[in-house]
C-alpha positions in Angstrom: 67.6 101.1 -108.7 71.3 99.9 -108.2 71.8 96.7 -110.1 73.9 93.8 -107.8 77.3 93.5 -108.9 77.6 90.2 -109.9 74.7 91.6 -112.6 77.8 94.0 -113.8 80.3 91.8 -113.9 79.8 88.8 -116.1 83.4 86.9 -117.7 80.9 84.8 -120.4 80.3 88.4 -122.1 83.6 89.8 -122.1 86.6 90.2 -119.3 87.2 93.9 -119.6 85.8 96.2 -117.7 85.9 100.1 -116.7 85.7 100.7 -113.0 85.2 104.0 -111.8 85.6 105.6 -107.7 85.1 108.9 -106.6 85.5 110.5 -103.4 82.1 111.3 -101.0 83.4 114.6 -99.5 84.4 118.1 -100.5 88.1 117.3 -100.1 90.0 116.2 -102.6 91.6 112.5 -103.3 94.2 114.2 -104.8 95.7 117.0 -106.0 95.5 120.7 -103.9 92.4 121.9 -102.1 91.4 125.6 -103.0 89.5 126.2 -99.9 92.2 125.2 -97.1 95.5 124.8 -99.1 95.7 121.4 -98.3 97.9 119.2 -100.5 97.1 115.7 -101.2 99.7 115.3 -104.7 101.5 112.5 -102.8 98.1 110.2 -102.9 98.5 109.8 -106.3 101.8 107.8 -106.2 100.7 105.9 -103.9 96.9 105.0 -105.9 99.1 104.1 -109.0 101.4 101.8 -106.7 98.8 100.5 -105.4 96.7 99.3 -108.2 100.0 98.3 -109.9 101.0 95.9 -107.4 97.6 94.0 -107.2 97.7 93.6 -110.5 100.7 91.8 -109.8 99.3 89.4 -107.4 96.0 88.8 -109.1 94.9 87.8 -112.0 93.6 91.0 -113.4 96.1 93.2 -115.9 95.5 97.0 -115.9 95.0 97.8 -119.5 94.5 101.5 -118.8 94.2 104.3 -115.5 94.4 107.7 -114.6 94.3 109.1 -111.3 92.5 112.0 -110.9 91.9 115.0 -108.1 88.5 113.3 -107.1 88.5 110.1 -109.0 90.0 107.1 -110.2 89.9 105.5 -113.5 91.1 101.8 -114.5 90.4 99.7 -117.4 90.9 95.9 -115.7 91.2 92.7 -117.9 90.4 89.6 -115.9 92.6 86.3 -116.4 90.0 83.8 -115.1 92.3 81.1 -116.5 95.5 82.6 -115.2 94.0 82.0 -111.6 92.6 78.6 -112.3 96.0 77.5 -113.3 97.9 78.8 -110.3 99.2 76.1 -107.8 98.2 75.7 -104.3 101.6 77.4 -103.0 100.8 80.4 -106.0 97.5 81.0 -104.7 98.4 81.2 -100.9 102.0 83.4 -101.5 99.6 85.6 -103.6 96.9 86.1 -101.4 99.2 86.6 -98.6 101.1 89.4 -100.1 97.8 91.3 -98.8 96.3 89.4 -96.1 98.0 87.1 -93.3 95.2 84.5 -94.1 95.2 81.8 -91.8 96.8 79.9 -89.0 96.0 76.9 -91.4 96.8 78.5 -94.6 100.5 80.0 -92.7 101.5 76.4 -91.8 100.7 75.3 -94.8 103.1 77.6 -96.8 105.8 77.1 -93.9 107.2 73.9 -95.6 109.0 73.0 -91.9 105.3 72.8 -90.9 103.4 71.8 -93.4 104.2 68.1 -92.8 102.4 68.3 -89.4 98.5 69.0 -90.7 96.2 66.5 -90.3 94.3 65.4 -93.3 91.3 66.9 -92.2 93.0 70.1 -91.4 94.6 69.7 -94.8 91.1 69.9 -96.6 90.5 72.8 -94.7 93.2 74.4 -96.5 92.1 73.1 -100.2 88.8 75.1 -99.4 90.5 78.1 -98.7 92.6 77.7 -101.6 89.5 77.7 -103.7 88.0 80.6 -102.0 91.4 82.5 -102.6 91.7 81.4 -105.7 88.2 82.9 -107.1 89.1 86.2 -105.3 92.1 86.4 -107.7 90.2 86.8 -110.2 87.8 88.8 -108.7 87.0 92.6 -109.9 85.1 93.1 -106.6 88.2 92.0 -104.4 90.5 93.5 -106.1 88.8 96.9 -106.4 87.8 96.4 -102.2 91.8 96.3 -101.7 92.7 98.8 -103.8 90.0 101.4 -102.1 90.1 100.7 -98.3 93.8 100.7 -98.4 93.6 104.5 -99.9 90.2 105.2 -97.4 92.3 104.6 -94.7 95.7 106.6 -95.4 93.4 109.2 -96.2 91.2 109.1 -93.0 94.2 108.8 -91.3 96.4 112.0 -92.7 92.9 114.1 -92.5 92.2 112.6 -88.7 88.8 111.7 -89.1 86.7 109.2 -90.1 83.7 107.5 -92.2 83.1 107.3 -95.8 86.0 108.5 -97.9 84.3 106.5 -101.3 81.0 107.7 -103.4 79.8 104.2 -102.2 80.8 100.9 -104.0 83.1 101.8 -107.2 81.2 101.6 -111.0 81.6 99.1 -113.7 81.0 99.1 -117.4 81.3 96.3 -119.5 83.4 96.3 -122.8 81.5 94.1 -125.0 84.1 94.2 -128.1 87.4 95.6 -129.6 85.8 98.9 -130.2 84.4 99.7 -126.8 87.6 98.6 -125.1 89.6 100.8 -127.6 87.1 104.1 -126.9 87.5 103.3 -122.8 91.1 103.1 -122.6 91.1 106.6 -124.5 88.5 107.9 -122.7 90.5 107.4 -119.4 94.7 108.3 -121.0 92.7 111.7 -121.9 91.2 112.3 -118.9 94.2 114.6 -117.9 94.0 116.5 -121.1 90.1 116.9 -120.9 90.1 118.5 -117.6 93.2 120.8 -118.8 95.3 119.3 -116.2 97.8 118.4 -119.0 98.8 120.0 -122.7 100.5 117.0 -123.6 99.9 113.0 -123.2 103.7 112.8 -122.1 102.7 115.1 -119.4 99.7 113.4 -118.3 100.7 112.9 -114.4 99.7 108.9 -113.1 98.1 107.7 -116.5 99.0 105.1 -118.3 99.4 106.6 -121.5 102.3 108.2 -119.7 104.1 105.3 -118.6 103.5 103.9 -122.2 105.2 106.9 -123.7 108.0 106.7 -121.3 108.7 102.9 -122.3 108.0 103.2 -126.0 111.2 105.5 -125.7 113.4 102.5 -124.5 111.7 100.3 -127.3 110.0 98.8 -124.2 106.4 98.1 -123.0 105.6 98.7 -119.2 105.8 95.4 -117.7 102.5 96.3 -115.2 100.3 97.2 -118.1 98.6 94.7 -120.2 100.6 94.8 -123.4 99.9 95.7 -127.2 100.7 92.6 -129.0 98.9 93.3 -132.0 97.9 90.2 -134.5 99.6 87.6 -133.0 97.6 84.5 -132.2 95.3 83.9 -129.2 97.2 81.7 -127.7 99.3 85.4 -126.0 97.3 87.7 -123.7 97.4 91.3 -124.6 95.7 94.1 -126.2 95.4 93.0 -130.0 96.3 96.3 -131.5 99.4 97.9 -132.7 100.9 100.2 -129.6 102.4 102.8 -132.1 98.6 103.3 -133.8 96.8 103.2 -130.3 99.2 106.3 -129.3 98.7 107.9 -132.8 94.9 107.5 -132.6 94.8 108.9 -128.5 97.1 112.1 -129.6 94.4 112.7 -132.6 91.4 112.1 -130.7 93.1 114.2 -127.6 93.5 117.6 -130.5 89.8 117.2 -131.4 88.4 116.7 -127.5 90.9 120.1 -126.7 89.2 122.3 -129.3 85.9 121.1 -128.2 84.5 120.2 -131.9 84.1 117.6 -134.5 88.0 116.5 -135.8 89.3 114.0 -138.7 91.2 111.4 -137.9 95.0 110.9 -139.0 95.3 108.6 -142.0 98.1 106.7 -139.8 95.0 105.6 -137.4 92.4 104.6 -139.9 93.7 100.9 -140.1 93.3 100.5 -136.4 89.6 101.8 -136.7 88.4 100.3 -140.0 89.5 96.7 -137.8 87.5 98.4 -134.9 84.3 98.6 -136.9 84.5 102.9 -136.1 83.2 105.4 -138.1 84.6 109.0 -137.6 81.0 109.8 -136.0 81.0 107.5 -134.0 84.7 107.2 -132.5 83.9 110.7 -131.4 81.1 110.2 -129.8 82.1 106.7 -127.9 85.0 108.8 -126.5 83.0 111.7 -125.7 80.3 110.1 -124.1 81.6 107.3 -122.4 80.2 107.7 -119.1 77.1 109.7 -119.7 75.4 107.4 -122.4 76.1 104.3 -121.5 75.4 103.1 -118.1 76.7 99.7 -117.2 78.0 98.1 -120.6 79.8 99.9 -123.4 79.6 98.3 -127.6 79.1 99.5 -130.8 75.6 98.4 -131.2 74.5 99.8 -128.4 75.7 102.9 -129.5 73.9 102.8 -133.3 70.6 102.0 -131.8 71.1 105.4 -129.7 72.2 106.5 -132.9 69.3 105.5 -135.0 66.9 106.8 -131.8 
């Protein structure tokens, strides 16, 4: 029985989750279809647009996607703090980057007009300010924008209409360092596992790629959550070294290709040993991702299954 989202999704336990859509009918979200010919390539752009420009507006970073011919991928980290620390103004120019909100909430963000509200009517705006403002950090919402936007392009270019989404999208919990690690892998390989790419440089809409791409400007992407290594907690980002996440996807990537057991490089055993990964179970975390965990992902979890 289908567990209720808010059941899923719990910011006490951890803010990073994997979400997961797939398409409901025998055409494709992307990519060509081999029965009619069809080409949907261009939805890809515009998925990884989209999701890269909510992440801009919320407070949710995308720490890892791919884009695939019948599903999507992301790896979301939610910035519950970020939101609650937004001004009124922030909240309402965010929200209506996406929505025209209200008469209210429009006069309100019209300085020439703002001026003119009541007091009363001027509380109704604080309480949609709060509702807005727990929507920005909402996984729910921002997945909701994110998938109707492509539901209707798509129903739209294929002139028809109904369900275009495998019902609600799917979310994992990642419990700890190691489970977040083994997900963002997990989803840059995707390309590479379905032998859509050789290489993770030409792994088309991942994020891996647009990593690569950066690293060689001695930049990070500026839409994906960064790799900040040690530094102290006060900076949000991924707390590993960027150079030993890339090494670690490329080895793990060789091993997944040729379908058997592999070693891992000595240049990524540092980033495993703080991990708490064995080679076992590395492998396996990345292999099985989806199929033997069902709604939250940790190391634990995974020895007990283990030890079963």
């Amino acid at each position: 029985m289908p567990q209720p989202r808010k059941s899923l999704i719990c910011l006490e336990s951890t803010p990073y989750y994997h979400c997961v859509s797939r398409c409901v009918r025998r055409a494709y979200l992307c990519g060509v279809d081999e029965l009619t010919g069809k080409c949907y390539e261009h939805r890809r752009q515009v998925i990884e647009d989209r999701a890269l420009k909510l992440s801009t507006s919320f407070a949710i970073d995308i720490c890892a996607f791919a884009i695939m011919s019948n599903h999507t991928h992301l790896v979301l980290h939610v910035n519950k703090a970020k939101a609650l620390a937004l001004n009124n103004d922030e909240v309402l120019a965010r929200w209506h980057r996406f929505h025209k909100g209200t008469v209210l909430s429009r006069r309100y963000v019209d300085t020439k007009q703002r001026h003119t509200l009541s007091e009363a009517e001027l509380k109704s705006v604080e309480a949609l300010v709060k509702v807005y403002r727990q929507r920005l950090y909402s996984i729910s919402w921002f997945m909701r924008l994110l998938n109707e936007y492509i539901a209707r392009m798509a129903n739209k270019e294929d002139e028809c209409t109904g369900h275009f989404w495998e019902g609600r999208f799917k979310s994992q919990a990642l419990l700890d360092e190691a489970a977040l690690l083994a997900c963002m892998a997990y989803v840059d390989l995707n390309p590479i596992r379905a032998g859509v790419a050789k290489t993770l440089e030409t792994s088309p809409h991942t994020s891996i790629k647009r990593r690569i791409k950066a690293v060689k400007n001695n930049v990070q992407p500026k839409k994906l959550m960064p790799f900040i290594g040690s530094r102290e907690r006060t900076h949000i980002g991924l707390r590993f070294e960027l150079k030993d996440y890339l090494q670690l996807v490329d080895d793990t990537g060789r091993s997944i290709r040729q379908d058997k057991p592999g070693s891992i490089s000595a240049n990524s055993e540092p980033i495993l040993t703080r991990a708490g990964l064995t080679e076992v179970s590395w492998q396996l975390m990345v292999n099985t991702i989806e199929t033997q965990f069902s709604t939250s992902v940790s190391v634990s979890i995974l020895e007990h299954k283990k030890c079963a």
